[in-house]
N, C-alpha and C positions, 0 to 999 in steps of 0.2 A: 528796275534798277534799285539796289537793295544799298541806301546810305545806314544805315545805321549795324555796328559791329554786333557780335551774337554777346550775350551775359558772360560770356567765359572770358572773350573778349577785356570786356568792361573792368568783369573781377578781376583776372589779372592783370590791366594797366593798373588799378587800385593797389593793388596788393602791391606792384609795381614803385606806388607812390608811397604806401604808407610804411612800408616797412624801414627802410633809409630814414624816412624823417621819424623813427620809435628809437633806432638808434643813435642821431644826433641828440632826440629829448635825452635820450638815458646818459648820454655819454657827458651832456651834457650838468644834469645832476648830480653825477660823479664826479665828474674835476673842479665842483665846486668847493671840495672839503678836501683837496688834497695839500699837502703840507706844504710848508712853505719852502723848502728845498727842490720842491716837482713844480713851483710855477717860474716864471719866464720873468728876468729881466726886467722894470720899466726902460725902456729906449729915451726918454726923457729927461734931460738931466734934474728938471725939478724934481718929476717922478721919482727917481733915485733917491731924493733926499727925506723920503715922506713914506718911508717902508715903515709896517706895524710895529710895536713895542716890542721887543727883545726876540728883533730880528736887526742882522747885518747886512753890509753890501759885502762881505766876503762870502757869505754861500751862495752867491751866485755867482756862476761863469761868466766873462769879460768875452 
C-alpha cells in the first residue's frame, strides 16, 4: 500500500501553492504606490480626519 503521492504529484500541489501566493506578493507591492485617488476610504470617522497633506475628503467617494 503505497502512502506517499508520486513527484509530479508533490510539484504540482507546489506549484499549486506557490503561484497564488507570487501573486498576492506582487499585487501586493503594487498597490502600495498607487495614488491617492485609487485607495479606499478610511471607514473611521477619526481616520477621515487624519488624510496626508494635500489630500481631501472630497476625492473620495461617500
Amino acid at each position: 500500500m503505497k502512502r506517499v503521492p508520486s513527484i509530479s504529484v508533490l510539484f504540482s500541489t507546489g506549484l499549486c501553492v506557490v503561484i497564488p501566493m507570487l501573486f498576492y506578493w506582487v499585487s501586493n507591492k503594487m498597490r502600495r504606490h498607487d495614488p491617492p485617488w485609487r485607495q479606499e476610504q478610511p471607514k473611521d470617522p477619526i481616520q477621515r480626519t487624519m488624510l496626508p497633506a494635500g489630500s481631501s475628503n472630497d476625492q473620495y467617494e461617500e
